[in-house]
VOLOTI-113370 format. One record per residue (C-alpha): z, y, x; residue in one letter. Coordinates in steps of 0.25 Angstrom, whole numbers, plus 5000, padded with zeros to 4 digits. Layout:
REM residues N
ZYXA
...
REM end
This chain:
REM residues 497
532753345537X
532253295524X
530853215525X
530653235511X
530253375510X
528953335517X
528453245507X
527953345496X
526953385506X
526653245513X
526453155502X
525453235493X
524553245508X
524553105512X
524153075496X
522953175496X
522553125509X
522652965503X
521953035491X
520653085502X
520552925506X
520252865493X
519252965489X
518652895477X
519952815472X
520352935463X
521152845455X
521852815468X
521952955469X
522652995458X
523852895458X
524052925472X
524253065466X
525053055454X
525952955464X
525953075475X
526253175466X
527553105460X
527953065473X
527953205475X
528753245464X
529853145467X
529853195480X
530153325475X
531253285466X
532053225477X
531853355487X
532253435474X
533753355474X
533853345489X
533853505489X
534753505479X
535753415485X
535553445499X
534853585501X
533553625505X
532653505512X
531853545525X
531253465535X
530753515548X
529353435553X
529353355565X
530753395568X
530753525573X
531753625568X
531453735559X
530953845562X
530153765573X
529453655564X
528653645551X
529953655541X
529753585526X
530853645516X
531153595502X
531953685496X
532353665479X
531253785476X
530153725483X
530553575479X
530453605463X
529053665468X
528853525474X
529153465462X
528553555451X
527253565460X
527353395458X
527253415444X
526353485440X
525353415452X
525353295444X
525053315431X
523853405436X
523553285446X
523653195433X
522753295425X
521653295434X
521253155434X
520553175420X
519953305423X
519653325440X
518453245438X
517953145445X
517153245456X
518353325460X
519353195460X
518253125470X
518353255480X
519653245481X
520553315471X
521753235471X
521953245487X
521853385486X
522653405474X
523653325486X
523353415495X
523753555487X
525153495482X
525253445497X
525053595500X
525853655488X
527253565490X
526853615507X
527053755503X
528453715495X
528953655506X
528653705521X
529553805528X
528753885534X
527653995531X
526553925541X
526553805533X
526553865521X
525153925525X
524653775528X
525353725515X
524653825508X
523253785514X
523453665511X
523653695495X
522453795497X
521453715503X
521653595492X
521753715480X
520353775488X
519753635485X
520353605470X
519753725466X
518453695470X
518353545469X
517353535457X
516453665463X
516153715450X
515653855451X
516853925446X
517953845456X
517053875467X
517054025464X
518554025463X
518753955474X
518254065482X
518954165477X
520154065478X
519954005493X
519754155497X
521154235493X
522054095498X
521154115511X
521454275511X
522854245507X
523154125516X
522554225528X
523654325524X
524554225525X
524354165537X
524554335541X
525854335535X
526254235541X
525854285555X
526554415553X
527654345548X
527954245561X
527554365569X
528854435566X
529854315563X
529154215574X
529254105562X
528654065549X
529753955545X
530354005532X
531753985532X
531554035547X
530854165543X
531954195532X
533054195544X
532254275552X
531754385543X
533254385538X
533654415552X
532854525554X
532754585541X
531454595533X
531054725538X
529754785533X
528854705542X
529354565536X
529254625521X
527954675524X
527454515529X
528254465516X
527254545509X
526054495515X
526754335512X
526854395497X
525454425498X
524954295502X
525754225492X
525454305481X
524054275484X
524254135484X
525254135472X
524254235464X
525154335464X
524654475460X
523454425469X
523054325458X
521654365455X
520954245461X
522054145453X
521354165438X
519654125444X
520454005455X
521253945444X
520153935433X
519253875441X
519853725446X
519753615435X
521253605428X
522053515436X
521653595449X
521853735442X
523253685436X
523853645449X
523553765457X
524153875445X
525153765446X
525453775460X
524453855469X
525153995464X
526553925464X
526453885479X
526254065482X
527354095473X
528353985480X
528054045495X
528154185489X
529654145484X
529854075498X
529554185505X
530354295497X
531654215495X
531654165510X
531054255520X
530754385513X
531854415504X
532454525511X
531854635506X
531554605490X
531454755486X
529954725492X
529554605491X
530054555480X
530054685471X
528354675476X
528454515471X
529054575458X
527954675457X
526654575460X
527454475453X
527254585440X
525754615441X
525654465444X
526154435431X
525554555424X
524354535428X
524154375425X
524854405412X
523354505409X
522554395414X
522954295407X
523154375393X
521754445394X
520954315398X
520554215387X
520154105394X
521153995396X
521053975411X
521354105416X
522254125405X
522954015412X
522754065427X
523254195424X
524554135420X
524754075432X
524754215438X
525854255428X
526554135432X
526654175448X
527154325444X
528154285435X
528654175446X
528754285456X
529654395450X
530654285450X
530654305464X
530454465464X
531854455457X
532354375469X
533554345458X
534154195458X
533654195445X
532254245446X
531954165456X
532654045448X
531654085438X
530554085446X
530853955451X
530953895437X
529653975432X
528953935444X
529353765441X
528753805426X
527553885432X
527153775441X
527253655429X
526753755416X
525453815424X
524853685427X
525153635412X
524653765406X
523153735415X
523153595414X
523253635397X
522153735400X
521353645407X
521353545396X
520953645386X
519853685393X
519553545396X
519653515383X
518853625375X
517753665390X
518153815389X
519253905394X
518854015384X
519854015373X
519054075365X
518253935362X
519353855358X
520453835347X
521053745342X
521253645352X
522653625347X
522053515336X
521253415345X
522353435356X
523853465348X
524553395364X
523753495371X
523953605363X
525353605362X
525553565376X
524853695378X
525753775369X
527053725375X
526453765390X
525853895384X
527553935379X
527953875393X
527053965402X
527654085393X
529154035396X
529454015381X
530753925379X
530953815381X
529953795390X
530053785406X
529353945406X
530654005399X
531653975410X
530954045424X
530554165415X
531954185411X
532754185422X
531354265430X
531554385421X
533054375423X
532854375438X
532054495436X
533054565427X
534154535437X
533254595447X
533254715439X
531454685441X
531554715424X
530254745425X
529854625430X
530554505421X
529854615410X
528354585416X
528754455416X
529254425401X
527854505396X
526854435406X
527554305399X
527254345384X
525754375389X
525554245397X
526254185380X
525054265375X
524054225385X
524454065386X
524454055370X
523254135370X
522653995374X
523553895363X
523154005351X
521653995355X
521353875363X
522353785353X
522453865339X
521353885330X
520053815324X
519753695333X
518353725339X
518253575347X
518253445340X
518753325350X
517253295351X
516953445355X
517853445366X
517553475381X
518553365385X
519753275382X
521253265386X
521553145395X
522653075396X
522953135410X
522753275405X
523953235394X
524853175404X
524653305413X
524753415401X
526053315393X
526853315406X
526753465410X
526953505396X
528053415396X
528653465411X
528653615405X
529553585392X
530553495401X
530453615410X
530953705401X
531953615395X
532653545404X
532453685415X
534053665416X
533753515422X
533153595435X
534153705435X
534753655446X
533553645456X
533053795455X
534353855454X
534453775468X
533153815471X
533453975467X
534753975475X
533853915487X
532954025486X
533854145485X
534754085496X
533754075509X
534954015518X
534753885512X
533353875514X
533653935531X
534853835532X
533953705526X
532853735535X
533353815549X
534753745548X
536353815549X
536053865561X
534453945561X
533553965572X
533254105573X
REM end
C-alpha cells in the first residue's frame, strides 16, 4: 500500500475548496496554486522513481482488498501523465493572472481550475471504470463552468453544444458500463482484464468494447470532433490552452487503458477500427486546419490531428508504436498549450483572430515571434524538437504492423499541419507592420513571458535531452504491453476470480 498515489487527487481538492473560503483574496489565491501545483509535480516525480524501483504503486481505500474496494493505481504511463499534466497546469495557471480578468477571478476561476486538474490526475489514477465516470464528472463539471465563466455571447453558445455531447456521451457511458458489469459482475480493471482473459472476448465483450470506444472517442474528439473547433475558440486563453492540453488527453489515455488491458484479445477489430478513425481523424482535422484562415480554429483543428495521430500508435499495438505514442502524447500535452497560449497572445495583442488583418508582428515582438517559429517546427515534428521522436518511432510502429497505409496518412497530415501552423508566422509575423506599439489591442506581461519562455523552453529540452526520459517510457511501454504487471500490483500473486 502506497499512500502516495492518492495525493495527486487529494491535495488539488482540499486547495480549490481553501481557494472557495477566501473568495476576494485572489492574491491568496494564486500563491496557494502555484504552491499546489508544484507540490503536485514533486509528487509526481517521486511516484515516477518508486515505479521505477519498485513496480507498479496501488493502494486499495479503506483497506478493502481489490476487486472489492475503490482501487487507486500509479502505473509509470499514468505517472508521466501526472507530471506532464503538472506542467503545463502551471504556466497556464501563471498566465491567467494578467489575462482572466478581475470578474472571472472573483467567481471562482482558480478553485475550479483546482477542481478539473483534481479530476483529470482522478482519471490517471483510479482502477476502476466506475470511478472513472465520477473522475470524468468531476473534470467536466469544472470544464462546463470555464467555458462559460465570462458569459459572453459566443461561450455561452458553445457551451450548449459542448455541455450537451459530454451529457449524450457520459449517458452512453454509464450504458457501457452496465453492460459491461452485467457480463463480468465487476468493473475493476485489472479485475475485468483476468476475467475477460478467462472467458475469451467473445463477440458480445467486443461489441461493449466498441460502445467504450465510442464514448471515449467522444470525449477525446475522435472522428466525433465536431463540437471541438466552436468549444475550444470560445473560452478566453488560459482556459481554452488547458482543455486542448488535456481534456482530449484524459479520452485518449482511457482509450489505451482499455485496449492494452481489457480488450486486447481481438485486435483484428478493434484496433484495426482505432487505425481507421484514427486516419479520418487525422484527415479530417488536417482539411480543417488548412482550409480556415483564422488563427483559432486553425489551432483547434490541430488538436484534432494531435488525438489521431496519438491513436494509431495504439492501432499498431507494436512496443514501438505505442512507445511513440507515449512520447508524442508527453509532447502533445506540453506543445498544444504553448502553440494556444502564442495564439492567444497574438490575438491579444493585435484584437483579431483573422490573419488577414495582421503582419508583421515579428518587429514590435522578435520573443514572441520566434518563440512561435520554434513551437510552430515543433507541432510539425521537425528536428530537434520534442515532435521528431513520437512521430518516428509511431510511423515505425505502423510499418512493423504492416498498417503502411497508416504511418503514410500520418507523415502527409504532418506536412499540412507544417503548412497550416506557418500559415500563421508568414502572415501574422512577416510582412509590412500594420500596428504600431500605440495601435495595439494590448501588451505582453511579465506573467505572459514567464508562461510562453518556460514552455518554449520545456519543448527544445524535450527534444534534446528525449534520451534523459528513455528509461521511464520504455518502462511505461513494456508496462503496457505486459498486463500481468498491472493484475499482480493490483489483485496480488494469487487473483480472486
Amino acid at each position: 500500500m502506497n499512500n502516495l498515489v492518492i495525493l495527486p487527487i487529494i491535495i488539488p481538492l482540499i486547495a480549490g475548496l481553501i481557494m472557495i473560503l477566501i473568495r476576494k483574496k485572489i492574491l491568496v489565491q494564486r500563491i496557494i496554486g502555484i504552491f499546489t501545483i508544484i507540490v503536485m509535480g514533486m509528487v509526481s516525480i517521486s511516484l515516477m522513481n518508486q515505479i521505477k524501483e519498485n513496480g507498479i504503486q496501488s493502494l486499495q481505500a479503506g483497506g478493502w482488498e481489490a476487486p472489492f474496494g475503490i482501487s487507486i493505481v500509479a502505473d509509470m504511463f499514468s505517472a508521466i501523465l501526472l507530471l506532464t499534466t503538472s506542467i503545463v497546469a502551471l504556466f497556464c495557471f501563471i498566465y491567467s493572472f494578467s489575462t482572466i480578468g478581475r470578474e472571472r477571478e472573483a467567481h471562482y476561476f482558480y478553485p475550479l481550475f483546482l477542481f478539473l486538474i483534481t479530476g483529470v490526475n482522478g482519471s490517471f489514477l483510479t482502477g476502476d471504470l466506475f470511478n472513472l465516470f465520477v473522475c470524468f464528472e468531476v473534470m467536466l463539471i469544472s470544464s462546463y463552468v470555464l467555458i462559460s465563466l465570462g458569459g459572453t455571447k459566443l461561450q455561452l453558445r458553445e457551451s450548449i453544444k459542448y455541455i450537451l455531447i459530454n451529457v449524450i456521451s457520459s449517458s452512453l457511458f454509464l450504458l457501457a458500463i452496465a453492460y459491461l458489469y452485467a457480463i463480468t459482475g465487476t468493473l475493476n480493471l485489472a479485475h475485468l482484464s483476468l476475467r475477460v482473459a478467462e472467458v475469451g472476448q467473445d463477440g458480445l465483450l467486443t461489441t461493449v468494447s466498441l460502445l467504450f470506444l465510442i464514448v471515449f472517442g467522444m470525449k477525446a474528439a475522435l472522428f466525433l470532433f465536431f463540437w471541438l473547433p466552436g468549444s475550444y475558440s470560445a473560452p478566453p486563453t488560459a482556459v481554452a490552452a488547458i482543455f486542448a492540453a488535456l481534456l482530449t488527453k484524459v479520452g485518449i489515455y482511457a482509450i489505451f487503458r482499455l485496449f492494452t488491458l481489457v480488450f486486447y484479445h481481438e485486435p483484428q477489430i478493434t484496433h484495426l477500427l482505432i487505425g481507421i478513425l484514427g486516419a479520418i481523424t487525422m484527415l479530417l482535422g488536417a482539411i480543417g486546419a488548412v482550409a480556415y484562415w483564422d488563427i483559432k480554429k486553425i489551432l483547434t483543428y490541430n488538436v484534432i490531428v494531435g488525438v489521431g495521430f496519438i491513436i494509431i500508435g495504439l492501432a499498431s499495438f507494436t512496443s514501438m508504436g505505442m512507445m511513440g505514442s507515449i512520447y508524442y502524447l508527453i509532447h502533445d500535452i506540453i506543445i498544444k498549450a504553448l502553440i494556444f497560449l502564442l495564439g492567444g497572445t497574438i490575438i491579444h495583442i493585435t484584437g483579431t483572430s483573422k490573419l488577414k488583418d495582421m503582419s508583421g508582428l515579428i518587429r514590435n515582438h522578435p520573443y514572441l515571434g520566434w518563440m512561435f517559429f520554434i513551437a510552430a517546427l515543433s507541432l510539425s515534428g521537425i528536428p530537434p524538437l520534442s515532435g521528431l521522436l513520437g512521430k518516428i518511432f509511431i510511423t515505425r510502429g505502423t510499418f512493423e504492423a504492416e498498417l503502411y497505409w497508416l504511418g503514410a496518412i500520418g507523415l502527409m497530415t504532418s506536412l499540412m499541419v507544417l503548412y497550416s501552423i506557418m500559415k500563421i508566422f508568414m502572415n501574422g509575423f512577416w510582412g509590412e507592420t500594420y500596428l504600431s506599439k500605440e495601435m495595439e489591442k494590448g501588451s505582453m506581461t511579465k506573467s505572459m513571458t514567464l508562461a510562453i519562455g518556460c514552455l518554449t523552453a520545456m519543448t527544445i529540452a524535450l527534444g534534446l535531452g528525449a534520451e534523459g526520459i528513455q528509461v521511464y517510457v520504455q518502462h511505461a511501454t513494456d508496462s503496457m504491453m505486459n498486463p500481468h504487471e498491472y493484475l499482480e500490483a493490483v489483485l496480488g500473486k494469487n487473483p480472486i476470480r
